[in-house]
N, C-alpha and C positions, 0 to 999 in steps of 0.2 A: 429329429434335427430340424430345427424353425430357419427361417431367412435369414441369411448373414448377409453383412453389408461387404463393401468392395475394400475393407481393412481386413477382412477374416470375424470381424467381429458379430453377434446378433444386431441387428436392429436393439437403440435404447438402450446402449451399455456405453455410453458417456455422460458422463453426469457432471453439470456444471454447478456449482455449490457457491454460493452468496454467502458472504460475511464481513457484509459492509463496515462494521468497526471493531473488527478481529487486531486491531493496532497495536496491542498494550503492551507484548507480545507475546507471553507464556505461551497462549493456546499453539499460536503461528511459529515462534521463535526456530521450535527443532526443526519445521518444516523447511526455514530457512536459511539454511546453513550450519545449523544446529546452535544456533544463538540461544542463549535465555536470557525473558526480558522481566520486566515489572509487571508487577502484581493486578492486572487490570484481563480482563476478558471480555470482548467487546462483542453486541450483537446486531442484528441487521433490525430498525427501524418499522413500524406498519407503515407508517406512512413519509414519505420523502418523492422527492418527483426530479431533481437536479440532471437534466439532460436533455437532449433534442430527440427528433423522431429517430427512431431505430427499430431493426429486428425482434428486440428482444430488450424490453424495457422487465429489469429485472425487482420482481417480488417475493418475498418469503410464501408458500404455499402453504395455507391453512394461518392458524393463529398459534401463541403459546405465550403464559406468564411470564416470560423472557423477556418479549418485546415491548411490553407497558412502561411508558414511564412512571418514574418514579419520584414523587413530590417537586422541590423545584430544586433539583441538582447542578450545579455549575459545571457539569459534563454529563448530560442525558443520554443512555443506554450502557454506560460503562456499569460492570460487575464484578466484584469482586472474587476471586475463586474460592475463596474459603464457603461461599453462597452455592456452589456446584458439588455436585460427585460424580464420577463417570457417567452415571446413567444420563444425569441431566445434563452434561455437556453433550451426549449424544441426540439428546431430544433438540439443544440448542441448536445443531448441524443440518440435523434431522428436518427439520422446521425451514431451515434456509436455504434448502435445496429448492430450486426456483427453475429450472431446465434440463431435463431427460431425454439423452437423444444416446443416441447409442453409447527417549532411552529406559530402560525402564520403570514403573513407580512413576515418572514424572503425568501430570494430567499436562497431554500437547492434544494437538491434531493427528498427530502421528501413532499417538499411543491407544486411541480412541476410532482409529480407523476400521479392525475388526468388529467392533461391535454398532459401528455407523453402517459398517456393510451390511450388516444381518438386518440390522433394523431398516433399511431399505430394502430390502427380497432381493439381496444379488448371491445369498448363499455363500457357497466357498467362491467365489470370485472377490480378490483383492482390490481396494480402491487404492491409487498413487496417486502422487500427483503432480501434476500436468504443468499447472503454473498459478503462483501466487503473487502477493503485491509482497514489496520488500519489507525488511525488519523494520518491527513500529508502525509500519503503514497498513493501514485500512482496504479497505475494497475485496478485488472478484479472488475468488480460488476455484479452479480449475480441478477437477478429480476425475479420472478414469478408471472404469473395471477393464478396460482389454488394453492387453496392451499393444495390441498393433494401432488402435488409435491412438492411443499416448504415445508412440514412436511416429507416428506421420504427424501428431501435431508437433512435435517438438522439431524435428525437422520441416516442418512449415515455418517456426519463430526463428527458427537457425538461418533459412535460408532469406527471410522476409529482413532478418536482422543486416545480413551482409548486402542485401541487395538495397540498403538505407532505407528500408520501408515500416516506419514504427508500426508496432501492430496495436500500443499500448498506451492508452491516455491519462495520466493523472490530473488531478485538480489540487491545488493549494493555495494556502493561505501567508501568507511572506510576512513579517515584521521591516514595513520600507516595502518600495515600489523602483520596481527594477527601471534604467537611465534608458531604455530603449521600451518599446510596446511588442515589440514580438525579434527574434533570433534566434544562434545559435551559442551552444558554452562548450565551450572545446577545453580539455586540459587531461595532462596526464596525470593521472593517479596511482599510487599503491598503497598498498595495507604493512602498516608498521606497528610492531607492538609497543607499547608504551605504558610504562605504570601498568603493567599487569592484563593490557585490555589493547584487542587489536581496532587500532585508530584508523583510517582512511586519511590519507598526506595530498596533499598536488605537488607533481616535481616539476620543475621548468627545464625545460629544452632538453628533457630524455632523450640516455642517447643508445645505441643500439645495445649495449651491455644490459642498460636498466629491464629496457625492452625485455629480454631475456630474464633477465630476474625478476618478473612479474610486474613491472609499470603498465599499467593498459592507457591509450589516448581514447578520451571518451569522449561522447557527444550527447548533449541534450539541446531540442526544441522547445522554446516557450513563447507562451503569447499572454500578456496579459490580459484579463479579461474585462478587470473590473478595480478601479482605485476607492478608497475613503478613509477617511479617519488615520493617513500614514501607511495604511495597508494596502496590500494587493489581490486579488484572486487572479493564479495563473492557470493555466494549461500546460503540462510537460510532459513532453513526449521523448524518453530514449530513444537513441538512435545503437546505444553502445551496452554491456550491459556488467556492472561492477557494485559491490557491495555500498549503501548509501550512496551511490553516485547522485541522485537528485538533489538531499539535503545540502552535500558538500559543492554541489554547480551552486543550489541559491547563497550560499554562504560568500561564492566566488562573485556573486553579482552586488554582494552586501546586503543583500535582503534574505536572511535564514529565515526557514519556515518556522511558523510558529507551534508550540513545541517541540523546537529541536534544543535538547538539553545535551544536547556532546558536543556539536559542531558550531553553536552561535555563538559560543566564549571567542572564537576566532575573529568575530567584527566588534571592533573599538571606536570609538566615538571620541571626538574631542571638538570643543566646540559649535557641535551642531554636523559635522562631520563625519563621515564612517569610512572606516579605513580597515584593510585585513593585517592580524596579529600574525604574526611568524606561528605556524603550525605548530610545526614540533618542539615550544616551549609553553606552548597554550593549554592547559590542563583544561579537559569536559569539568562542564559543571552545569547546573538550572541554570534557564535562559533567563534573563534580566527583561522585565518589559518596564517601560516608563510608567508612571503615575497617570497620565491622560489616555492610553492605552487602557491600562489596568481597569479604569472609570469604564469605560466604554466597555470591556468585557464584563464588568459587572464582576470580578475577582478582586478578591484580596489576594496579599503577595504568597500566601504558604499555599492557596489557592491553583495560585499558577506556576506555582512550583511543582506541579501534577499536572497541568496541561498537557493533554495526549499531541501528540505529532500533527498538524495537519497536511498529511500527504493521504490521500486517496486516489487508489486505483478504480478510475468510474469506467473507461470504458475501454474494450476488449475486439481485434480483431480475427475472425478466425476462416477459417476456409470453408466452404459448402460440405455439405456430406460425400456431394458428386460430384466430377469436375466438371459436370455443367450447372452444376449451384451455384446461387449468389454468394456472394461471401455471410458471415455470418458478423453482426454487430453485437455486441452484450451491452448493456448498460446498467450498473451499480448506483443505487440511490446512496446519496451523504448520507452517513452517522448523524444522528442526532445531537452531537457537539458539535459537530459541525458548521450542520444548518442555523444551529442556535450561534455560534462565533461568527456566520455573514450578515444574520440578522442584526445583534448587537454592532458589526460595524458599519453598517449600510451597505454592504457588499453586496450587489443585483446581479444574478448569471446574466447573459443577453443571448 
């Protein structure tokens, strides 16, 4: 019997797993709620640098054919699945593990987790996982083999959660630039079926019945960081935690993220104006971007009809090993659509 640490577990049986443009969703989908998304499989970058000084500035270990770009794509790193087969999706995972510290037939993250185990030397020890970015979104995934550490971190995000203390920072890309430079977006939400597919709604003035039948009041922080060309780079930080709650708060501020093809049908325009459509008669559809947009990304319109989401999960708080440890920071480098979408609009992190 080797050293165990003060979870029960060995020393190096938490393992933090990088998959900076896992967004598409297939791979991520089941993991997250048991969604399934489009056809895209996303991988982490050699090189990216999008973030400040931290703990733990995160990179892929070692190298793999996965991560090269390829010729001059108007979404660099994105992969097609039908380009994969189990093994090589394991090598993709494989590969983007970055931090070592202590359904079926479908190719997910989920389905591919026994044999990412083995291929990492954790044997019969099961990876779960911990915590991901949400559906569509990009960035960190969390994985553990013990589970008494996956049960005190998750009770860490529980407890960090209620006590208002985000642990969790995304970065986006907005179509429009939010009327304030930094706040909060408060609204209540719930999930409604509609045409076949469960929509995310905002209700006003929920009242305690709603409550009870699943309306949650949510909160996000944002700051903008960065305006050009009509656009924005923000910073959003939950405070609350609900299915697309980010997508559906930028939508609420008139600025949807750019590739959000369900939730930006909801902002109409007239005149030069933008204004929110009634929800529950607004059918998803591709996001519309103007013609001087379009230029500027260097897309044609069937182009950006494929525009992956830009929401990423960049950076990650978590607790020390010990409770006299610092806290732990992660930081996720941008997708390579990404970097390449701030580039094209002049978008500068500061």
């Amino acid at each position: 019997m080797g050293e165990r640490g003060r979870d029960g577990c060995p020393p190096g049986h938490m393992r933090t797993t990088l998959a900076p443009e896992m967004g598409g969703c297939r791979v991520l989908g089941q993991v997250l709620g048991g969604w399934r998304r489009g056809p895209r499989v996303h991988v982490a970058p050699e090189t990216a640098g999008f973030g400040t000084k931290a703990r733990h500035q995160l990179q892929p270990r070692g190298s793999s054919k996965w991560f090269r770009p390829v010729g001059n794509q108007p979404f660099p790193g994105l992969l097609r699945p039908e380009s994969l087969s189990r093994e090589e999706l394991v090598d993709v995972l494989k590969v983007a593990v970055v931090d070592q510290k202590g359904k079926p037939g479908e190719l997910t993250l989920l389905s591919v987790l026994p044999e990412l185990s083995q291929s990492l030397g954790l044997g019969e020890k099961e990876l779960q996982v911990v915590r991901a970015s949400g559906k569509e979104t990009s960035g960190l995934v969390l994985l553990s083999s013990c589970p008494q550490t996956a049960s005190r971190l998750q009770k860490f995000f529980t407890h960090s959660q209620r006590a208002g203390r985000p642990t969790a920072t995304y970065c986006a890309v907005t179509d429009g630039i939010p009327a304030t430079s930094e706040g909060k977006i408060r609204a209540a939400l719930k999930l409604e079926h509609m045409d076949g597919v469960n929509l995310v709604v905002p209700v006003k003035s929920p009242s305690r019945k709603d409550i009870l039948e699943g309306v949650k009041k949510t909160i996000s922080h944002f700051r903008v960081v960065a305006t050009s060309s009509g656009c924005a780079l923000v910073q959003l930080q939950p405070l609350t935690v609900f299915p697309s709650q980010l997508p559906v708060h930028m939508v609420l501020e008139l600025c949807p993220v750019l590739g959000d093809h369900t939730y930006s049908a909801r902002v109409g325009t007239v005149l030069g104006q933008r204004f929110l459509l009634p929800a529950e008669s607004t059918k998803p559809r591709r996001q519309v971007l103007d013609e001087a947009l379009l230029r500027r990304l260097r897309l044609t319109p069937s182009q950006a009809a494929q525009l992956p989401l830009h929401l990423h999960l960049h950076r990650l708080h978590l607790p020390g090993t010990r409770p006299q440890d610092a806290p732990i920071e992660l930081l996720a480098p941008l997708p390579s659509y990404f970097s390449r979408t701030l580039q094209c609009l002049g978008l500068h992190y500061q």
